[in-house]
C-alpha positions in Angstrom: -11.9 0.4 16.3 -8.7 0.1 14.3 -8.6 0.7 10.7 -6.4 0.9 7.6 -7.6 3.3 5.1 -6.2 3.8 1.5 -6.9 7.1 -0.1 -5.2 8.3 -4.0 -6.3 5.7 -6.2 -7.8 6.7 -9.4 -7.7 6.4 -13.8 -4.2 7.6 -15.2 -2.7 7.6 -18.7 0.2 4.8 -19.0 3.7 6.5 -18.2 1.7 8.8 -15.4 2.3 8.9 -11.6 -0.3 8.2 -8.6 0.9 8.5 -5.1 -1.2 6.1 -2.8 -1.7 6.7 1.4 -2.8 4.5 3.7 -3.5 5.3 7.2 -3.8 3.7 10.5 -6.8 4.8 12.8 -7.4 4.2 16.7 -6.2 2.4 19.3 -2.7 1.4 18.4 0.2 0.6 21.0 2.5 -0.2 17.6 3.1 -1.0 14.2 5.4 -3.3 12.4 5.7 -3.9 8.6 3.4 -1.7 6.4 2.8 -3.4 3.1 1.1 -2.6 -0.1 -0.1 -5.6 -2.1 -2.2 -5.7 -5.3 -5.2 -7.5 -6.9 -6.5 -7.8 -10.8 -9.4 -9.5 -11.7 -8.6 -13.2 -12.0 -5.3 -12.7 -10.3 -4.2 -14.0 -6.8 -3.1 -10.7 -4.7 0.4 -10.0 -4.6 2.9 -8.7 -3.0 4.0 -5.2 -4.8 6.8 -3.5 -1.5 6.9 -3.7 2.0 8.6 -1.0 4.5 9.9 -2.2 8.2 9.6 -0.5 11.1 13.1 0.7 10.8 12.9 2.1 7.6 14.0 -1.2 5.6 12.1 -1.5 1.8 11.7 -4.6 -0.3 10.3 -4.6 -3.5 8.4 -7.2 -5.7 10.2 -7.2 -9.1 7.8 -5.8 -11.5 7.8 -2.5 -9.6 11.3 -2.0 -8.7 12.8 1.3 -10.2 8.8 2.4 -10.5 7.2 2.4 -7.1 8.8 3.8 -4.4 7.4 2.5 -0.3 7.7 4.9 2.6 6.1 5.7 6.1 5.2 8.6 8.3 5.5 6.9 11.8 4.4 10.2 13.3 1.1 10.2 11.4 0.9 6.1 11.3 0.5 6.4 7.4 2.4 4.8 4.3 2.8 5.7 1.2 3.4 4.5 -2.9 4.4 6.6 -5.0 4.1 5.2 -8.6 5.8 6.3 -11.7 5.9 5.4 -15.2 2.4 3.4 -14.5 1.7 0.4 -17.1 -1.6 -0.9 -18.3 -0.3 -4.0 -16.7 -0.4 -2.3 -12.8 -4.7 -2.0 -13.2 -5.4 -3.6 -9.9 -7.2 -3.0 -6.7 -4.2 -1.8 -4.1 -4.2 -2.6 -0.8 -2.8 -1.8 2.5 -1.4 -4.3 5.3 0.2 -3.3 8.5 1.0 -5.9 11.2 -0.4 -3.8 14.4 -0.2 -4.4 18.3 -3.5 -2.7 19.7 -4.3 -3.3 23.5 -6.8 -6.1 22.8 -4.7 -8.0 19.9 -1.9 -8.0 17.5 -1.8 -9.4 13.5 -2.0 -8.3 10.0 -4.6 -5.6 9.4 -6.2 -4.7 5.9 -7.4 -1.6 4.0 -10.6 -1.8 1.9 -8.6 -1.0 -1.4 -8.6 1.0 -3.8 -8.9 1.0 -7.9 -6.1 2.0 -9.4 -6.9 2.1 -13.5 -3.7 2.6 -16.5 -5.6 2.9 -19.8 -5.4 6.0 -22.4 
């Protein structure tokens, strides 16, 4: 069974740093674009940086200079690193990949996970 799953969320003080991961799990011939996007409570989910199979980044504006996107291909896992977190980035994170498996291929999700600014 193929799964994403996030791991490093957690409560931080605003102007702190969280380093998310997300890794892929079984049968996988591929991946394409890994993805993190976010979700707050009453807020459509968004897209917050995607990193392409070649090593490419984009980045949604409210992160850029903050949140850094990368990828260890060997270990099918991507990362965010966030600094100099806002009250404003409270959201659930998740991960998307777009995978090629042996049965299917398509955008995969992670379950999430909370990521809390507040002092």
């Amino acid at each position: 069974q193929v799964q994403l799953v996030e791991s490093g969320g957690g409560l931080v003080q605003p102007g702190g740093s969280l380093r998310l991961s997300c890794a892929a799990s079984g049968s996988i011939n591929s991946i394409n674009a890994m993805s993190w996007y976010r979700q707050a409570p009453g807020n459509k989910r968004e897209l917050v940086a995607t990193i392409g199979s070649g090593g490419s980044t984009n980045y949604a504006d409210f992160v850029k200079e903050r949140f850094t996107i990368s990828r260890d291909i060997a270990k099918n896992t991507v990362y965010l690193q966030m600094n100099r977190l806002k009250p404003e980035d409270t959201a659930v994170y998740y991960c998307n990949a777009y995978l090629v498996t042996p049965l299917t291929r398509g955008n995969f999700w992670g379950q999430g996970t909370q990521v809390t600014v507040s002092s």
